[in-house]
N, C-alpha and C positions, 0 to 999 in steps of 0.2 A: 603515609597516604591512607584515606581511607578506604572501605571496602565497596567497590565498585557496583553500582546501581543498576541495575537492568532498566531502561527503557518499557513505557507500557507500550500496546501494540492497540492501533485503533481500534474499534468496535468491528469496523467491518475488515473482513480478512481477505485481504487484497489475495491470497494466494489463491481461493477456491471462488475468487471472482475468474480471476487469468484461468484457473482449470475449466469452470462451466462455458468460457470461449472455446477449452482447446486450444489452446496456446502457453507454446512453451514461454519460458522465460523471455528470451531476445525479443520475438513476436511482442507481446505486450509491452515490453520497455522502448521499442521501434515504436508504436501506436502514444506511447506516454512521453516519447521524445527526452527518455532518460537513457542512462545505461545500466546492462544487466543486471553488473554488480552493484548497483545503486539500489533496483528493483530488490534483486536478492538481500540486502541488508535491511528495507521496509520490512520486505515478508516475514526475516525473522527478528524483528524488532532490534535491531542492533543501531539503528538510527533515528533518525524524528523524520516525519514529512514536513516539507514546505506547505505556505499556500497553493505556491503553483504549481505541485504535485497531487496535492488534494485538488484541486480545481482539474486538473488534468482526468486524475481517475474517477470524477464523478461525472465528468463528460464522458469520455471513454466507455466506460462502463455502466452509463445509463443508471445512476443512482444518485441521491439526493444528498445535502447537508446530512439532513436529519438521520439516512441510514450510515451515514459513514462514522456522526458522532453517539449516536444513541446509545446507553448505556442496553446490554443485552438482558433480556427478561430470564 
């Protein structure tokens, strides 16, 4: 087997989006209609988002396509 690949993690960081709410984990994965450890695996890049996850936290969280994919300057 080869040597196992990390995951990139979106441009935007869903953790210090959930922190600038104040909200702990469960709170934002309640609001995102996932589960915790689901959320927790996004944050630290251990999984890929769906559309309907990304669709989710740009409603939720009041941001765009474009901040969620933009590469960071």
């Amino acid at each position: 087997m080869g040597v196992k690949e990390k995951r990139k993690k979106p441009w935007i960081d869903v953790k210090a989006l959930r922190a600038s709410r104040g909200w702990a984990q469960w709170k934002a994965a309640e609001h995102l209609k996932i589960s915790r450890t689901y959320l927790s695996y996004l944050e630290n890049g251990k999984c890929g988002f769906s559309a309907k996850v990304v669709e989710a936290i740009i409603n939720v969280f009041d941001v765009t396509y474009e901040d969620f994919f933009q590469d960071p300057v």
